[in-house]
C-alpha positions in Angstrom: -4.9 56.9 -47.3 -4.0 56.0 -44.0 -6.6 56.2 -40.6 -4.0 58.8 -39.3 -4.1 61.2 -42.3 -7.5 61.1 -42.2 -7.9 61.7 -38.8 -6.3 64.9 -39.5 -8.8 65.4 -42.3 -12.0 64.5 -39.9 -10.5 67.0 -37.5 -10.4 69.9 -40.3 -14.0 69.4 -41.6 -16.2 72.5 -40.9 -19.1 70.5 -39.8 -20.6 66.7 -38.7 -22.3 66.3 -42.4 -18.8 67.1 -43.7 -17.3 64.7 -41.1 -19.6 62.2 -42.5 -19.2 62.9 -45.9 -15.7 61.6 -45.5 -16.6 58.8 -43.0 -18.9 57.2 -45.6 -16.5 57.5 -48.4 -13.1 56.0 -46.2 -14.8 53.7 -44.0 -18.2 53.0 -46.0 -16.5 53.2 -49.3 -19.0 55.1 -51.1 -19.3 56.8 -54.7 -19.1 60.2 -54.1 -21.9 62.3 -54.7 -24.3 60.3 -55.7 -24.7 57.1 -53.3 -24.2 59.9 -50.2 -26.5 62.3 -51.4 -29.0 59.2 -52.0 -28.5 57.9 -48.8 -32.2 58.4 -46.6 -32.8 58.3 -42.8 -35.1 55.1 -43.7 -32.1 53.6 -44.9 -30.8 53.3 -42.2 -31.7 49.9 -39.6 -30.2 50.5 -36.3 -31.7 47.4 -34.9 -29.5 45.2 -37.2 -26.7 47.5 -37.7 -26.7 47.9 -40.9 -27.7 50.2 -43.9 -28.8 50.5 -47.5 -27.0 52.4 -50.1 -28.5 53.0 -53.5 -26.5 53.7 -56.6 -27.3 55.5 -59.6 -24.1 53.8 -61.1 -24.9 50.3 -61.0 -28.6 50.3 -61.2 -28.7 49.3 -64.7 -27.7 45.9 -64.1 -29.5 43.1 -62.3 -29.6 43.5 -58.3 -26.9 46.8 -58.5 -29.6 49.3 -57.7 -28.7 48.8 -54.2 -26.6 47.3 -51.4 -26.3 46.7 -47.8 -23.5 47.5 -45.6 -22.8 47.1 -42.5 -22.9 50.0 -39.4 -19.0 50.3 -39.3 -17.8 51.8 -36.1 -15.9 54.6 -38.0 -19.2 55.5 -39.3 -21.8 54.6 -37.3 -19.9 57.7 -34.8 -20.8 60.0 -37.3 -23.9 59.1 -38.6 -24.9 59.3 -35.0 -23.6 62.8 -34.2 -25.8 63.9 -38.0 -29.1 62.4 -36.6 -28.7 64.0 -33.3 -28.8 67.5 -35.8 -31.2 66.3 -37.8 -34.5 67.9 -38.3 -37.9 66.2 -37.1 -38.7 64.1 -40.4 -35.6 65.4 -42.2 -35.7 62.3 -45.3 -31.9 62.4 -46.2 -28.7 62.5 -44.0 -27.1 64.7 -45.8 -29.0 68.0 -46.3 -26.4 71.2 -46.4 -24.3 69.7 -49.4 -27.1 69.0 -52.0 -26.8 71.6 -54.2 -25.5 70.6 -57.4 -23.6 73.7 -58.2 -21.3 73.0 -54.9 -18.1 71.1 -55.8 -17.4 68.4 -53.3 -14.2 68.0 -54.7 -12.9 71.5 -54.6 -14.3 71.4 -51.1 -12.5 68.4 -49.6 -9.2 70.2 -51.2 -9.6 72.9 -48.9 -9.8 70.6 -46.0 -7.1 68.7 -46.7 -4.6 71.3 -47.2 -6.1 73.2 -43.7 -5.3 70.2 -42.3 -1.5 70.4 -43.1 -1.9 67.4 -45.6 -1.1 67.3 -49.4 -3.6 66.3 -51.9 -3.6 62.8 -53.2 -4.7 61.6 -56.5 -9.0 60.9 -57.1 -9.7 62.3 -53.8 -12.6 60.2 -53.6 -12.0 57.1 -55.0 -9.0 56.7 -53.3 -10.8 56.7 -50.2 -13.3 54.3 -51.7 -10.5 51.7 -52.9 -8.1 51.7 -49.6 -11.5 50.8 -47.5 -11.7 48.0 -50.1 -7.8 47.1 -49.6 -8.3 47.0 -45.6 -11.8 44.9 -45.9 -9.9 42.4 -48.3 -7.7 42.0 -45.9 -9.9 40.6 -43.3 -13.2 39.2 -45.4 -13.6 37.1 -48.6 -13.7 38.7 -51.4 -16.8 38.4 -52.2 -18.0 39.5 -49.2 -16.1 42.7 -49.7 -17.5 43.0 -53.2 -20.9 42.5 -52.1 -20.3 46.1 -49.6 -18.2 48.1 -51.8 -20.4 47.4 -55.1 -18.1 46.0 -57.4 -16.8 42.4 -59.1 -13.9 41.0 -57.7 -12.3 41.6 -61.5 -13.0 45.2 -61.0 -11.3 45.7 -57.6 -8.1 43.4 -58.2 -7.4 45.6 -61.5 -8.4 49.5 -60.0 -9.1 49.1 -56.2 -6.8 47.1 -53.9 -3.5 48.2 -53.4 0.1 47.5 -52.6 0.6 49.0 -49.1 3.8 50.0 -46.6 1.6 47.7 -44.6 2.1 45.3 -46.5 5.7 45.6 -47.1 6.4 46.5 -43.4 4.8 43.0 -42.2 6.3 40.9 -45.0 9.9 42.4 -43.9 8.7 41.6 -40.6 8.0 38.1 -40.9 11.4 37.1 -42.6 13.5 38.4 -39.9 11.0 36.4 -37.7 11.4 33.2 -39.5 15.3 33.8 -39.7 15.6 34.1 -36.2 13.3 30.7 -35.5 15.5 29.2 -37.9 19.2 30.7 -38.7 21.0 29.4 -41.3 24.8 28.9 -41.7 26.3 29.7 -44.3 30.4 27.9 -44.6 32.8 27.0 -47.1 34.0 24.0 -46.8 37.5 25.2 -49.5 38.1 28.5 -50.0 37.2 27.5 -53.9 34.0 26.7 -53.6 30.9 28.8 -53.1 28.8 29.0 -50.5 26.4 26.5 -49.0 23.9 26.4 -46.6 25.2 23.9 -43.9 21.7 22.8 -41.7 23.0 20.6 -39.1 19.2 19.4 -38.3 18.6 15.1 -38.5 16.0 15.2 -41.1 18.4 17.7 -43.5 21.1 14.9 -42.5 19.7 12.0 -43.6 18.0 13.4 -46.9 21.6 15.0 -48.3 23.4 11.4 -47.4 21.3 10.3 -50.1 22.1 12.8 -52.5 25.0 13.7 -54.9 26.7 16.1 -54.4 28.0 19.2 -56.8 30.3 21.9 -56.8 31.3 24.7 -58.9 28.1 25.2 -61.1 27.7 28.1 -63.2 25.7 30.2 -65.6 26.7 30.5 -68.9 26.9 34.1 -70.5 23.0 33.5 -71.4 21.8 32.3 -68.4 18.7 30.2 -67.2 16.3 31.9 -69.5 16.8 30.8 -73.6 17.8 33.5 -75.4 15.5 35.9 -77.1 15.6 38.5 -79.6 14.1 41.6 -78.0 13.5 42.1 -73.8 
């Protein structure tokens, strides 16, 4: 779920609770209903940038009744624009969306495809677990853990992810190194295969020492041993 796409969602929302509803759930990575609709204006601690999210989910086990987070930029903007809104003693931030026979789900639908987009899979979670994949990616784990809610066994097996990010700088860093340090390839007979010829000292002085071979091949059952079934 990329910050552009959900840009375009932000911008389709109907109103600033529904702009924070998805705030807290891509940048806050939230459960969604429950840890937004228990979120309180108390909960909240401007001074030290930070808040406190309770959770229904976890509260059965020790110390998962609750968690801090921090005041994310992406969501401190619309937290700010709800308070400004807000009622005079108004206890929870979001108000217009408490009603349990409203379908969050079947709302955020709406708003995605009205913003030209195309539905991805577990709305929700989704959101959740690619704020998780872009906090690993700068915390510790356990750090990260600590804010989203869950174990580090939890998130490596059903919340980070595999990115074009990721793929996109890795491509990008080997043609870096190959330009910092191109590699010849030459034959020195037309009968023998390729070698990588590195005319540096150190590569020098290490393959004077060494023997050398030529023409080595696989057999039929290559460098793994044989096995009955793949």
């Amino acid at each position: 779920m990329t910050r552009e796409e959900i840009e375009k969602v932000l911008e389709a929302c109907p109103d600033a609770q529904w702009r924070l509803i998805v705030a807290l759930s891509r940048f806050g990575g939230l459960r969604c209903p429950s840890e937004h609709l228990a979120l309180r204006w108390r909960d909240v601690d401007w001074a030290r940038g930070r808040f406190t999210v309770h959770s229904p989910k976890t509260e059965h086990h020790p110390g998962g009744e609750s968690r801090q987070l921090p005041l994310f930029p992406e969501v401190k903007k619309y937290l700010d624009e709800v308070w400004e809104q807000a009622e005079p003693g108004t206890e929870y931030v979001i108000t217009q969306y408490r009603d349990t026979n409203q379908n969050l789900r079947s709302r955020l639908l709406d708003i995605i495809w009205a913003a030209g987009l195309k539905e991805w899979p577990k709305l929700f979670q989704n959101m959740r677990s690619t704020r998780q994949t872009e906090l690993a990616e700068i915390y510790p784990m356990h750090v990260v853990c600590d804010w989203i809610g869950n174990s580090a066994a939890v998130a490596a097996k059903h919340y980070l992810q595999t990115t074009d990010e990721h793929f996109a700088q890795a491509s990008q860093e080997t043609v870096k190194k190959a330009v910092q340090n191109p590699v010849q390839l030459t034959r020195e007979n037309p009968g023998e295969p390729w070698q990588e010829n590195s005319t540096t000292p150190e590569n020098t002085k290490i393959s004077q020492g060494l023997p050398r071979y030529t023409n080595v091949y696989v057999g039929g059952t290559g460098l793994e041993p044989a096995t009955s079934t793949v």
